[in-house]
Biopython code that builds the backbone (N, CA, C, O; Angstrom):
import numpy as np
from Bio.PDB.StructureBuilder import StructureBuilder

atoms = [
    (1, "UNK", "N", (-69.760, 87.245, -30.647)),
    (1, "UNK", "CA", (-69.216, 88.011, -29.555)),
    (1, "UNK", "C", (-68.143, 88.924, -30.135)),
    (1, "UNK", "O", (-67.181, 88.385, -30.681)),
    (2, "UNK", "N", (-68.206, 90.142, -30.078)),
    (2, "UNK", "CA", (-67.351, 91.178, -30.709)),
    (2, "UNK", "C", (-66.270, 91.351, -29.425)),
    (2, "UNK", "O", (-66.419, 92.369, -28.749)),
    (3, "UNK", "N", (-65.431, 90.626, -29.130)),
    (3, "UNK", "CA", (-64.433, 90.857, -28.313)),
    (3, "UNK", "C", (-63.011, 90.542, -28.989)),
    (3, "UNK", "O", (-62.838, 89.629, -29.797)),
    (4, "UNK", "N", (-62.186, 91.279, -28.617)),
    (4, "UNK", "CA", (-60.630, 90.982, -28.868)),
    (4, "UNK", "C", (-60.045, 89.340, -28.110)),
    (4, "UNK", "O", (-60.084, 89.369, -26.880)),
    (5, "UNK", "N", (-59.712, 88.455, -28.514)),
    (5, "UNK", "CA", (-58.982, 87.613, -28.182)),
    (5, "UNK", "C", (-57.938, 87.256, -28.144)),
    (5, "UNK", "O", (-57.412, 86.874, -29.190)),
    (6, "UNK", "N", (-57.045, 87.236, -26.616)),
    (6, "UNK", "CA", (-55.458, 87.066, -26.704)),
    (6, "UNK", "C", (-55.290, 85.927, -26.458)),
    (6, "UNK", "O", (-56.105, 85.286, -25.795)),
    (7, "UNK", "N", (-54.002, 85.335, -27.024)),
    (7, "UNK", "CA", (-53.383, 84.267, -27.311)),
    (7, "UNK", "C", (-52.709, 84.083, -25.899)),
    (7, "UNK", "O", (-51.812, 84.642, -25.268)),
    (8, "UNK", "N", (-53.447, 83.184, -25.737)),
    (8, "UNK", "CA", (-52.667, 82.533, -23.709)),
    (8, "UNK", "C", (-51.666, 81.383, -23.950)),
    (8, "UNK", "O", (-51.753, 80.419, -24.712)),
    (9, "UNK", "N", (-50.721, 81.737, -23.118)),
    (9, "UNK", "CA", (-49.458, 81.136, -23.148)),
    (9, "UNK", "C", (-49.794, 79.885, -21.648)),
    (9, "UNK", "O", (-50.079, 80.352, -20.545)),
    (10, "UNK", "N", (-49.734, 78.930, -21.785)),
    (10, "UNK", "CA", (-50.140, 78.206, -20.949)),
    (10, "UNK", "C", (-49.535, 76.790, -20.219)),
    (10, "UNK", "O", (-49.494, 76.109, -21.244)),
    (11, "UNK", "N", (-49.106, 76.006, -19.296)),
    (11, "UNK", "CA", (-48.455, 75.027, -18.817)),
    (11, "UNK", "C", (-48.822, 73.948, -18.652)),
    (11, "UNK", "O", (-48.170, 73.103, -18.040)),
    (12, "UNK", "N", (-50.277, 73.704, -19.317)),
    (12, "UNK", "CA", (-50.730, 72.320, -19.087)),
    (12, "UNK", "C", (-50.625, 71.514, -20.361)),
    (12, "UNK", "O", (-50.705, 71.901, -21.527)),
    (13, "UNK", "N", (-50.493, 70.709, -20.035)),
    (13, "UNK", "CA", (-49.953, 69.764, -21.141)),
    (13, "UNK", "C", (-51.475, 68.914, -21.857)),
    (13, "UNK", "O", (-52.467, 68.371, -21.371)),
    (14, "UNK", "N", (-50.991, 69.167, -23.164)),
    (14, "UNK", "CA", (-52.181, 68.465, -23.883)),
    (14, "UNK", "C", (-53.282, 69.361, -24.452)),
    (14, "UNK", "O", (-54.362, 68.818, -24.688)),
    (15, "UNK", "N", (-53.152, 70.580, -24.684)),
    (15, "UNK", "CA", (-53.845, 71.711, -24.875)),
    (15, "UNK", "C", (-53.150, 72.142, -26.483)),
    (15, "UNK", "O", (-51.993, 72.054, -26.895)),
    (16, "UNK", "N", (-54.404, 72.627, -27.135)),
    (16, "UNK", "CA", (-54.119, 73.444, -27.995)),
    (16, "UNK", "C", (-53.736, 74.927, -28.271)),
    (16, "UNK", "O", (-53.556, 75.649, -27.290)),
    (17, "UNK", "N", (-53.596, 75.446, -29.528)),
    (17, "UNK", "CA", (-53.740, 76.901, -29.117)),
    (17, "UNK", "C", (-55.200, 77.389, -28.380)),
    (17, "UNK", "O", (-56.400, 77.269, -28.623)),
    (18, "UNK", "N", (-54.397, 77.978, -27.389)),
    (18, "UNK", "CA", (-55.625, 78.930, -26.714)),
    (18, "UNK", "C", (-55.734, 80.365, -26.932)),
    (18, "UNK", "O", (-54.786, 81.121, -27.146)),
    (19, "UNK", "N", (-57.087, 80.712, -26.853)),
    (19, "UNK", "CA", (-57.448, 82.271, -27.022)),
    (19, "UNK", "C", (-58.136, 82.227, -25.957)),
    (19, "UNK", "O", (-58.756, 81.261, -25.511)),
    (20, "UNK", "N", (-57.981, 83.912, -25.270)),
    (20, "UNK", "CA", (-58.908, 84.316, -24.037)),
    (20, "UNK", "C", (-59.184, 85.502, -23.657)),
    (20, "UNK", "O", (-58.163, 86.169, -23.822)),
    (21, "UNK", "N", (-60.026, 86.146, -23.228)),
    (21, "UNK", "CA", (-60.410, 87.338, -22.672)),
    (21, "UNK", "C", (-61.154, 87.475, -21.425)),
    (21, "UNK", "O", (-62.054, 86.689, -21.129)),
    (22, "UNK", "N", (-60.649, 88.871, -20.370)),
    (22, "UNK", "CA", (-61.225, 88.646, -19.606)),
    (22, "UNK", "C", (-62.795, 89.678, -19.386)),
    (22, "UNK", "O", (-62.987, 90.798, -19.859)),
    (23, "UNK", "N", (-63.512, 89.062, -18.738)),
    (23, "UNK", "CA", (-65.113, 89.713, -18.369)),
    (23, "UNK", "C", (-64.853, 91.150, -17.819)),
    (23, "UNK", "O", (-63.728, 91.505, -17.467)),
    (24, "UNK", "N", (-65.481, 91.613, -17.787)),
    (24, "UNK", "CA", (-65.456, 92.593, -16.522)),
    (24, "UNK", "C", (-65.885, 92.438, -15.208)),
    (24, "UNK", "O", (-65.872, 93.350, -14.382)),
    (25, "UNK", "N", (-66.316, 91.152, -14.967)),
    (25, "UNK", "CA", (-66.520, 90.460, -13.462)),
    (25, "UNK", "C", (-65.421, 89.927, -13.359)),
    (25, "UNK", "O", (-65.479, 89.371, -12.263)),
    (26, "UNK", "N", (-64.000, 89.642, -13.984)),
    (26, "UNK", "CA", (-62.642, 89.119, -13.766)),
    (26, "UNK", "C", (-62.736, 87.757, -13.946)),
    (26, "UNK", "O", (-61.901, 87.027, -13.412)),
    (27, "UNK", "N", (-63.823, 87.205, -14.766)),
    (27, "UNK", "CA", (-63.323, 85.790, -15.292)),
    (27, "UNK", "C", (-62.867, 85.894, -16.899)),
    (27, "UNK", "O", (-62.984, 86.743, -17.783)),
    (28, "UNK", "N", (-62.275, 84.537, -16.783)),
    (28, "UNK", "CA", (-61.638, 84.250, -17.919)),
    (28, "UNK", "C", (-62.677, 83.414, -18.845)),
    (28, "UNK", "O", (-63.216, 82.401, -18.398)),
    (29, "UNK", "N", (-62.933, 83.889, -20.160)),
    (29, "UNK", "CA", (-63.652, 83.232, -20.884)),
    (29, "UNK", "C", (-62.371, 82.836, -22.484)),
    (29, "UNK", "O", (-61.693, 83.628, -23.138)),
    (30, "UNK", "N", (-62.496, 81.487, -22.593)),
    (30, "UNK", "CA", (-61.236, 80.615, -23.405)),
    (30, "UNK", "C", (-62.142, 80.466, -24.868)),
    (30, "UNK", "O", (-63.291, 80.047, -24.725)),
    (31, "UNK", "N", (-61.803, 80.704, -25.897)),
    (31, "UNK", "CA", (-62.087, 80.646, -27.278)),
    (31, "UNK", "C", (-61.713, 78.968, -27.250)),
    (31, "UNK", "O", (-60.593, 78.463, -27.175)),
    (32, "UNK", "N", (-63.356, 78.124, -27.357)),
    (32, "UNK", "CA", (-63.671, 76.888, -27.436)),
    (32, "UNK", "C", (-63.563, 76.350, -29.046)),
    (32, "UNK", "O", (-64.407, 76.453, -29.936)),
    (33, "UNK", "N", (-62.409, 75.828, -29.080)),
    (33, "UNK", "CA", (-62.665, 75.158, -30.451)),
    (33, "UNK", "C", (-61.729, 73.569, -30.317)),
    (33, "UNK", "O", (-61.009, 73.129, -29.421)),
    (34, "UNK", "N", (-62.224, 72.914, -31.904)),
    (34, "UNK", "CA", (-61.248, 71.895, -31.416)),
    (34, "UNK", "C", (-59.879, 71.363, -31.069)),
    (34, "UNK", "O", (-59.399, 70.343, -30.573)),
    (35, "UNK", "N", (-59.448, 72.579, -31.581)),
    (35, "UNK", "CA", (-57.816, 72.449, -31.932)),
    (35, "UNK", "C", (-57.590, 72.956, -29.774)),
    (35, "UNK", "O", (-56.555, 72.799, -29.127)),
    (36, "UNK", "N", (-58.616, 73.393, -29.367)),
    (36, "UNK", "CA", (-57.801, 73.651, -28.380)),
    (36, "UNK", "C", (-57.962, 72.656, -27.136)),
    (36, "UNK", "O", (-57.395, 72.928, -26.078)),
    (37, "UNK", "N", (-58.714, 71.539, -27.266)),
    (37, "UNK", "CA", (-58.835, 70.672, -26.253)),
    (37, "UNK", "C", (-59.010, 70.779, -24.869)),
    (37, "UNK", "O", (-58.279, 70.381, -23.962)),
    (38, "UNK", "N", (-60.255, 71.467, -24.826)),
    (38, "UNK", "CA", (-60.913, 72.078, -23.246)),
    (38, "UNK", "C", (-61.561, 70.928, -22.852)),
    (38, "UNK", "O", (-61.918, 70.760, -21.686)),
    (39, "UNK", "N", (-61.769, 70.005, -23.858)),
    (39, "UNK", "CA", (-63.138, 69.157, -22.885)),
    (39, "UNK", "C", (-62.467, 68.227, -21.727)),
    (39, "UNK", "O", (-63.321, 67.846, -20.926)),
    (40, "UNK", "N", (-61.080, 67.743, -21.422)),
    (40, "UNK", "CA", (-60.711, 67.476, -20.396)),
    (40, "UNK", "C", (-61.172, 68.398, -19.009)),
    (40, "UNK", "O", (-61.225, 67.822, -17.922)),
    (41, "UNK", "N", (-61.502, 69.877, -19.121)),
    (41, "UNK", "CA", (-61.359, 70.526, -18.061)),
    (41, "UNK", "C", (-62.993, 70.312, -17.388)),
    (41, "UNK", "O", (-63.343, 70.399, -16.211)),
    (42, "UNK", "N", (-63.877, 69.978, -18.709)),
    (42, "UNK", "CA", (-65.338, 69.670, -18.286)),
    (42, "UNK", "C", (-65.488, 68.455, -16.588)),
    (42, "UNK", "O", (-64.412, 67.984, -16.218)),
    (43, "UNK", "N", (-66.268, 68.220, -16.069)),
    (43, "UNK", "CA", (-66.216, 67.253, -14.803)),
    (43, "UNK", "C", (-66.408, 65.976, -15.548)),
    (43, "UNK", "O", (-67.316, 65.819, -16.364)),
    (44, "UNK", "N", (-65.567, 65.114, -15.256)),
    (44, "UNK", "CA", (-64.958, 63.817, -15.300)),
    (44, "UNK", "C", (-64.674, 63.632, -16.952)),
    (44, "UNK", "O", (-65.126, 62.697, -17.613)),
    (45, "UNK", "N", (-63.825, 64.726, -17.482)),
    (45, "UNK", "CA", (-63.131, 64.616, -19.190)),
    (45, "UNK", "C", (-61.968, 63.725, -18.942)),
    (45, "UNK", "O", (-61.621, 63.210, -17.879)),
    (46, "UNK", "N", (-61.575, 63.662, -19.804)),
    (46, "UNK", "CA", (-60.675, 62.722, -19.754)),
    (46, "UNK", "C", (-59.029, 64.106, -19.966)),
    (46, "UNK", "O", (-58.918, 65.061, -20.734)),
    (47, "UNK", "N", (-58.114, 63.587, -18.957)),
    (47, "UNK", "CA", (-57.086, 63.966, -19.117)),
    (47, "UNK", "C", (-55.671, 63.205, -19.052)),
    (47, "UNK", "O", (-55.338, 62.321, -18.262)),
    (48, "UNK", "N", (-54.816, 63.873, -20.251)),
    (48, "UNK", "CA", (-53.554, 63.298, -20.144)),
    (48, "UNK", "C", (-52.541, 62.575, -18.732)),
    (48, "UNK", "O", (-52.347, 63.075, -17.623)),
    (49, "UNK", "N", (-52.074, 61.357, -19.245)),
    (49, "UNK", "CA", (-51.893, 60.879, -18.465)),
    (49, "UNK", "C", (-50.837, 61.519, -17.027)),
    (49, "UNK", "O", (-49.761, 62.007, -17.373)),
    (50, "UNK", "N", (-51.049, 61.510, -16.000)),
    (50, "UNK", "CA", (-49.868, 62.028, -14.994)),
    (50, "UNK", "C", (-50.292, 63.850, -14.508)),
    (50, "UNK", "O", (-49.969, 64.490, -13.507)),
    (51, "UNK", "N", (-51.294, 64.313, -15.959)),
    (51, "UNK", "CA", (-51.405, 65.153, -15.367)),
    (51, "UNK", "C", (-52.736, 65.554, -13.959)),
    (51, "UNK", "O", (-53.092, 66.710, -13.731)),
    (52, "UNK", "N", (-53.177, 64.556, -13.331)),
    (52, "UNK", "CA", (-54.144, 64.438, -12.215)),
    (52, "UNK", "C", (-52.856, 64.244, -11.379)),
    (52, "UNK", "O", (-53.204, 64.719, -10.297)),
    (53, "UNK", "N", (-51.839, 63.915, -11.263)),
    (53, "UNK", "CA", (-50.871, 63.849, -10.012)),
    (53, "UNK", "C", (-49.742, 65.001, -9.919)),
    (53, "UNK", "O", (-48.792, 65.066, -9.138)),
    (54, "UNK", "N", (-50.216, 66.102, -11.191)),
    (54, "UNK", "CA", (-49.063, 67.270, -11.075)),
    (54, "UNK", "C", (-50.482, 68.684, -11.206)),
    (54, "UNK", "O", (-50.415, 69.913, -11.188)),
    (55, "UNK", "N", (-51.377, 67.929, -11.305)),
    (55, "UNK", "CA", (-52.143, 69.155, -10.915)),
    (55, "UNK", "C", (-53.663, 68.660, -10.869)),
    (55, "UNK", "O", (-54.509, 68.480, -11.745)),
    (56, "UNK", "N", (-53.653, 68.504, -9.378)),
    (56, "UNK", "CA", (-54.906, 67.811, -8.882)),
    (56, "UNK", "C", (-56.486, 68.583, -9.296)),
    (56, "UNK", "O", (-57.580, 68.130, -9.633)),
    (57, "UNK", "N", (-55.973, 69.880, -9.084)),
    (57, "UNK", "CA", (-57.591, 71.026, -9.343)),
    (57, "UNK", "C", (-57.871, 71.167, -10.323)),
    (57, "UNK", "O", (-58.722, 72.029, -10.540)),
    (58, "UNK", "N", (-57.428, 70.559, -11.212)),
    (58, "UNK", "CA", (-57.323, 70.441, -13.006)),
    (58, "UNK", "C", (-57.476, 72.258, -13.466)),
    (58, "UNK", "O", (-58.284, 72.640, -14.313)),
    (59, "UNK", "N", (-56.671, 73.054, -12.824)),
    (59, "UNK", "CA", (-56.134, 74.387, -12.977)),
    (59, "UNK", "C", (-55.728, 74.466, -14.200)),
    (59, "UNK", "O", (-54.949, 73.632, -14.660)),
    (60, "UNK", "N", (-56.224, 75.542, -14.946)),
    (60, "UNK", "CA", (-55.744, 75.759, -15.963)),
    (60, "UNK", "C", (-54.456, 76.737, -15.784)),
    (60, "UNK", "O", (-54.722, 77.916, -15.547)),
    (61, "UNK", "N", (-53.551, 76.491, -15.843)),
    (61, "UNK", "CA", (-52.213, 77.677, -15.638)),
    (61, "UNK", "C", (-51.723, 78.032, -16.874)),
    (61, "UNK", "O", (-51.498, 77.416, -17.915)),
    (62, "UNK", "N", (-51.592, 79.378, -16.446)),
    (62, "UNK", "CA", (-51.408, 80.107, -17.757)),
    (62, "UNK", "C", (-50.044, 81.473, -17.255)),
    (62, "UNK", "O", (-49.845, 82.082, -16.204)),
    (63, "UNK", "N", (-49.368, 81.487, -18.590)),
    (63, "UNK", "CA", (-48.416, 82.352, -17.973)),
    (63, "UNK", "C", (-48.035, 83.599, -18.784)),
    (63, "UNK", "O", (-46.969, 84.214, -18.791)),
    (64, "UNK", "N", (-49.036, 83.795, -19.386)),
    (64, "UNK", "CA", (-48.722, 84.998, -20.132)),
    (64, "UNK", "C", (-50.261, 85.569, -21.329)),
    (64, "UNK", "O", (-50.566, 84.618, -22.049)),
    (65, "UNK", "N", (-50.829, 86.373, -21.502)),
    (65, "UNK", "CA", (-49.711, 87.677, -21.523)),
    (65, "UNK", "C", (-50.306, 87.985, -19.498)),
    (65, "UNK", "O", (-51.233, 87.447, -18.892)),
    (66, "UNK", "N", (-49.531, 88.783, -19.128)),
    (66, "UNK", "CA", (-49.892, 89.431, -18.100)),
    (66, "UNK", "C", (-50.512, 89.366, -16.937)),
    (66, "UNK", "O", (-50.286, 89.057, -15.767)),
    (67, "UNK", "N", (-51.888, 89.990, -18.034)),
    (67, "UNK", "CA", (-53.397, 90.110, -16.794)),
    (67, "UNK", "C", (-53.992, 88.998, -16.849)),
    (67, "UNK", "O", (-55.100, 88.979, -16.314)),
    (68, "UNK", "N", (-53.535, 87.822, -17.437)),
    (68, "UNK", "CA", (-53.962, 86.270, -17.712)),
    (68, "UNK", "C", (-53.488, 85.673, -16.652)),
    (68, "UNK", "O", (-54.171, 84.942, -15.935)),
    (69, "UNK", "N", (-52.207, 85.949, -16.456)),
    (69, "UNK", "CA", (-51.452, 85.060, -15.383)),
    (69, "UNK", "C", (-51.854, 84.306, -14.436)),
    (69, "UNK", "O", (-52.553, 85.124, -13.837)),
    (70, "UNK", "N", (-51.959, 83.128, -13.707)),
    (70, "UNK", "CA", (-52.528, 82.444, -12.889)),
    (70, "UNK", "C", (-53.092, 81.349, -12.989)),
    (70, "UNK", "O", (-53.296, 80.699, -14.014)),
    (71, "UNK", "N", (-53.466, 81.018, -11.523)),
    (71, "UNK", "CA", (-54.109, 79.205, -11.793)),
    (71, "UNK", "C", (-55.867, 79.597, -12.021)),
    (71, "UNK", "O", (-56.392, 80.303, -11.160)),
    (72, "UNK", "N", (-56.750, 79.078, -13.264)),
    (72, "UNK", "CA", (-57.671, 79.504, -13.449)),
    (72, "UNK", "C", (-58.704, 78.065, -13.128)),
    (72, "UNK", "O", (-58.177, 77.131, -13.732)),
    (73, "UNK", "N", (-59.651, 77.705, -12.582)),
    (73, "UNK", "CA", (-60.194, 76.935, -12.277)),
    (73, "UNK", "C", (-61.581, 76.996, -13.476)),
    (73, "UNK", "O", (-61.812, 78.026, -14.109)),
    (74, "UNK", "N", (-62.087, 76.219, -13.574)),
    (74, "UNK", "CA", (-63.523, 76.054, -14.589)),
    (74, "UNK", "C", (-64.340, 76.107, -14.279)),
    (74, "UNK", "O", (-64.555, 75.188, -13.489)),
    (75, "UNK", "N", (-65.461, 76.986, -14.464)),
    (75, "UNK", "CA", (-66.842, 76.594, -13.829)),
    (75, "UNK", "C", (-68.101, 76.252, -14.924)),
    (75, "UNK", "O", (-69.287, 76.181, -14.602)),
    (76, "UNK", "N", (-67.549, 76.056, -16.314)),
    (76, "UNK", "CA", (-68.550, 75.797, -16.940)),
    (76, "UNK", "C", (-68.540, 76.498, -18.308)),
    (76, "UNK", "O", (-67.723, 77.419, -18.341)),
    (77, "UNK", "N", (-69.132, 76.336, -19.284)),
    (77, "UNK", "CA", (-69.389, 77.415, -20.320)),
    (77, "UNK", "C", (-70.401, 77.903, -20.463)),
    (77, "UNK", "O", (-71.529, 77.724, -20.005)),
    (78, "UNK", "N", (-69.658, 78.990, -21.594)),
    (78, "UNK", "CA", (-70.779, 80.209, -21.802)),
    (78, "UNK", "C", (-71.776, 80.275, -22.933)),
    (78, "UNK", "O", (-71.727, 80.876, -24.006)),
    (79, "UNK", "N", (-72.726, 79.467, -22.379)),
    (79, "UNK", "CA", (-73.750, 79.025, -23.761)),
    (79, "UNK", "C", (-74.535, 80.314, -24.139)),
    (79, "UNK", "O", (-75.192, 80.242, -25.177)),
    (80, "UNK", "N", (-74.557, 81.241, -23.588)),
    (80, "UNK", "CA", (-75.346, 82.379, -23.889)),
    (80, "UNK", "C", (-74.439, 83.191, -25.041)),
    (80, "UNK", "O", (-74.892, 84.217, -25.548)),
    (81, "UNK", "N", (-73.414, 82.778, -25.338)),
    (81, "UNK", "CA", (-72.615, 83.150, -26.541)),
    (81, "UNK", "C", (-72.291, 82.382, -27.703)),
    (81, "UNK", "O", (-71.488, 82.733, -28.568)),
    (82, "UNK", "N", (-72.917, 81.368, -27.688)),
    (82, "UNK", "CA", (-72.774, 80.443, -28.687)),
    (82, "UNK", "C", (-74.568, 80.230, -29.380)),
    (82, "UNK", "O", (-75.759, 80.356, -29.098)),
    (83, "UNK", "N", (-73.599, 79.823, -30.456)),
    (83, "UNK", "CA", (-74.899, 79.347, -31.599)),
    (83, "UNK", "C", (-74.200, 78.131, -32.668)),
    (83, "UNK", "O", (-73.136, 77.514, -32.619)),
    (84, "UNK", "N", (-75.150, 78.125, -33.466)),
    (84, "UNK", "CA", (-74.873, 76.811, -34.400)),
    (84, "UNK", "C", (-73.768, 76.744, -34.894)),
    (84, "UNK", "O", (-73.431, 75.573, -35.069)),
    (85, "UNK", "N", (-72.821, 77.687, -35.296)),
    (85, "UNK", "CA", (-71.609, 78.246, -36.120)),
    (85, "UNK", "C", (-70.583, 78.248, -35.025)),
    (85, "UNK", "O", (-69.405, 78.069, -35.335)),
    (86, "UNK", "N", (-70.988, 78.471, -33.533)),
    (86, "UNK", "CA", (-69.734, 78.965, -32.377)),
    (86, "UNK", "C", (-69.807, 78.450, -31.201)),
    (86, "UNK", "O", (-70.723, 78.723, -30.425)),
    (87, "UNK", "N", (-68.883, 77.672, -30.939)),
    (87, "UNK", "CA", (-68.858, 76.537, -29.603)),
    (87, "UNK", "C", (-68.513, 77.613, -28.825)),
    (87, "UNK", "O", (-67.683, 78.509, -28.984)),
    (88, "UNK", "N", (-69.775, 77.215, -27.433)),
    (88, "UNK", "CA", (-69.786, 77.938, -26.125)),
    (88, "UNK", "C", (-67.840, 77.948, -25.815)),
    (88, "UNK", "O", (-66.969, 77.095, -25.983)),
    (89, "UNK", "N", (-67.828, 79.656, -25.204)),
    (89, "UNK", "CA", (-66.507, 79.252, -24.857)),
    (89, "UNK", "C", (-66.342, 78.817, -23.325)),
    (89, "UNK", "O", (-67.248, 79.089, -22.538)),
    (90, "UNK", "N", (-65.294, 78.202, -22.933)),
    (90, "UNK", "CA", (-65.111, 77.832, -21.542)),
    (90, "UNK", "C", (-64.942, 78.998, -20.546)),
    (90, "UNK", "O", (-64.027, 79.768, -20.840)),
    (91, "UNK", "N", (-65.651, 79.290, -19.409)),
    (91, "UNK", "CA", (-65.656, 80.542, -18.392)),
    (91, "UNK", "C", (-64.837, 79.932, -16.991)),
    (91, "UNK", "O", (-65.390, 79.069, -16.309)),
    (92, "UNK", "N", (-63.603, 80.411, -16.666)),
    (92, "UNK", "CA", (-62.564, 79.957, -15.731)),
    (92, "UNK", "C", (-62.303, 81.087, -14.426)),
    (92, "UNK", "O", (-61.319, 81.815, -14.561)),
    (93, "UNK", "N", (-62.871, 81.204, -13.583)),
    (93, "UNK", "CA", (-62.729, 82.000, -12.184)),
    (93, "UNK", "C", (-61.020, 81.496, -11.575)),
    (93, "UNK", "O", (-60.505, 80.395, -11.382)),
    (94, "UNK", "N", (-60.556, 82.842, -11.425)),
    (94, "UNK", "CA", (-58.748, 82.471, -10.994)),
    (94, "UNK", "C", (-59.106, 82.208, -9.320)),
    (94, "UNK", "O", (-59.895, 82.670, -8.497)),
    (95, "UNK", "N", (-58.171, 81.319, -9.350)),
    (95, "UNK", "CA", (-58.136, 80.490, -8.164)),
    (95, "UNK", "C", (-57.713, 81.125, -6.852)),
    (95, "UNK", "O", (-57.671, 80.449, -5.824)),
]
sb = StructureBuilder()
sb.init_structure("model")
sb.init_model(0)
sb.init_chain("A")
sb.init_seg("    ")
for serial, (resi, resn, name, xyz) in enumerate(atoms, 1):
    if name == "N":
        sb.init_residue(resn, " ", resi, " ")
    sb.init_atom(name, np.array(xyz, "f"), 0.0, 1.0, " ", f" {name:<3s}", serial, name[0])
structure = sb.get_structure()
């Protein structure tokens, strides 16, 4: 995928560095690797403790740069961009 990836500044706890860009349909697609620990956001991942009682929608919140800003919800990844070498990245519709 020949896209620019910005470095998201983010509030959930237990996350790695994140990278992200947005679509031109206005979702957020997250540069999937291991260091950044998305698979909690998958349906029924496992997440850090306390954080299901400070953020029930398992929202990804993010606070920077900018046009990132917001509570981003998950709907899945983007396997049509991945191959053997590049984990699907995670695709997040803002809430």
């Amino acid at each position: 995928m020949d896209v620019k990836w910005e470095p998201l500044v983010v509030h959930n706890t237990g996350l790695g560095i994140l990278r992200g860009y947005l679509t031109d349909e206005g979702k957020l697609l997250v540069e999937n690797t291991p260091e950044a620990n998305l698979v909690g956001f998958m349906l029924g991942g496992m997440r850090p403790m306390g954080e299901a009682v400070k953020n029930p929608e398992n929202a990804l919140i993010v606070s920077g740069p900018q046009s990132f800003v917001g509570e981003w919800l998950c709907e899945g990844r983007d396997n049509e961009h991945a191959d053997a070498y590049t984990y699907p990245p995670f695709i997040f519709y803002r809430k």
